[in-house]
C-alpha positions, 0 to 999 in steps of 0.5 A: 988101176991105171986113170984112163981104164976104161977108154978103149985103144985108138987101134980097136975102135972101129966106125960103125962105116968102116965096120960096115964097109968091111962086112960088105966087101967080104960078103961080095967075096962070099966070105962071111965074118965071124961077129958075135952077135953083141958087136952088131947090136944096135947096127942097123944096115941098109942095103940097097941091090940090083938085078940085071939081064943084059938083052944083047950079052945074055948075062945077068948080075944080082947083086947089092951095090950100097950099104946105108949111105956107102957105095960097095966099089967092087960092086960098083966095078962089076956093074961097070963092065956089065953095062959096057958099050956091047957093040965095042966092049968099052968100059965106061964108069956109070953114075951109081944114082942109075941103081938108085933110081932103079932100086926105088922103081922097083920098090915103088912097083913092089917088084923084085925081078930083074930089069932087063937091060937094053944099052948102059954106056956107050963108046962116044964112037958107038953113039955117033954111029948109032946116031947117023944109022937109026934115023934120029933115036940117039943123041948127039950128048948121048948121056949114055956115054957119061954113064949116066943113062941106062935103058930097060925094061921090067918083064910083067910090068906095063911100059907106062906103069914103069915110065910112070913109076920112073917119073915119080921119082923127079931123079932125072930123065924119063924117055918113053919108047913104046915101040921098042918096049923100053924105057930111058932113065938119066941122072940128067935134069928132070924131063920127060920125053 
């Protein structure tokens, strides 16, 4: 026998990110890979999901967003054009720590309905219009418009339990809007308003 048998070949190590990356894509796809169960023993996978229900839009997604420590980016596109600025139909990129943070208020609440979605991105012409029209409610430096803000709700769950839950979390901004029966969460610096 050949001194070096018992290596494998370069060309069929697979890492255990590549493998899981790969897994992930394919269910997003709805396809399900054929593995036997020796070659994902000893896997563990995190997955971290979503669910949304746009209030202007009327459409709704469900879906996993993030295996362990990777981001799934054809699910990270899809939630892209789900949270589009609804007034002008742009697309924005938002910031994948929002789902983080949304997944974890979840947890936190022991929840699993979806959020229902006030405003994700939002077009810079949209905000400044927003701005000049309602009276003070929308920020000049809008974070919305970084895509990295996002305003909900959570059907069943008390306003302040989410806003307080949202807080706990010291992941960003926490906005409280009782009247309008949202709240805002950010990526930006810890503050609460």
């Amino acid at each position: 026998m050949p001194p070096h048998h018992h290596l494998k070949s370069p060309a069929r190590t697979v890492s255990r990110r590549a493998f899981l990356r790969r897994a992930g894509v394919l269910s997003l796809l709805g396809v399900a890979p054929a593995i036997s169960t020796p070659a994902i023993a000893g896997i563990r996978v995190f997955q971290r999901d979503i669910a949304l229900d746009h209030t202007h839009t009327l459409e709704k997604v469900q879906l996993v967003y993030a295996l362990n420590d990777d981001y799934l980016p054809p699910a990270l596109q899809r939630l892209n054009v789900f949270l589009r600025d609804h007034y002008s139909g742009a697309v924005g990129t938002m910031d994948p720590a929002l789902y983080d943070q949304l997944n974890q208020i979840r947890t936190l609440l022991s929840v699993k309905d979806s959020f229902e979605v006030i405003s994700g991105y939002r077009d810079p012409k949209t905000n400044e219009r927003l701005r000049k029209t309602r009276g003070g409610g929308v920020a000049k430096r809008s974070l919305h418009m970084e895509g990295k803000a996002i305003d909900v709700r959570l059907p069943g769950v008390p306003l302040a339990e989410l806003r307080d839950a949202a807080i706990s979390l010291k992941a960003g901004g926490v906005g409280y809007y009782p009247k309008d029966q949202f709240i805002h969460v950010d990526t930006g610096r810890v503050r609460t308003w």
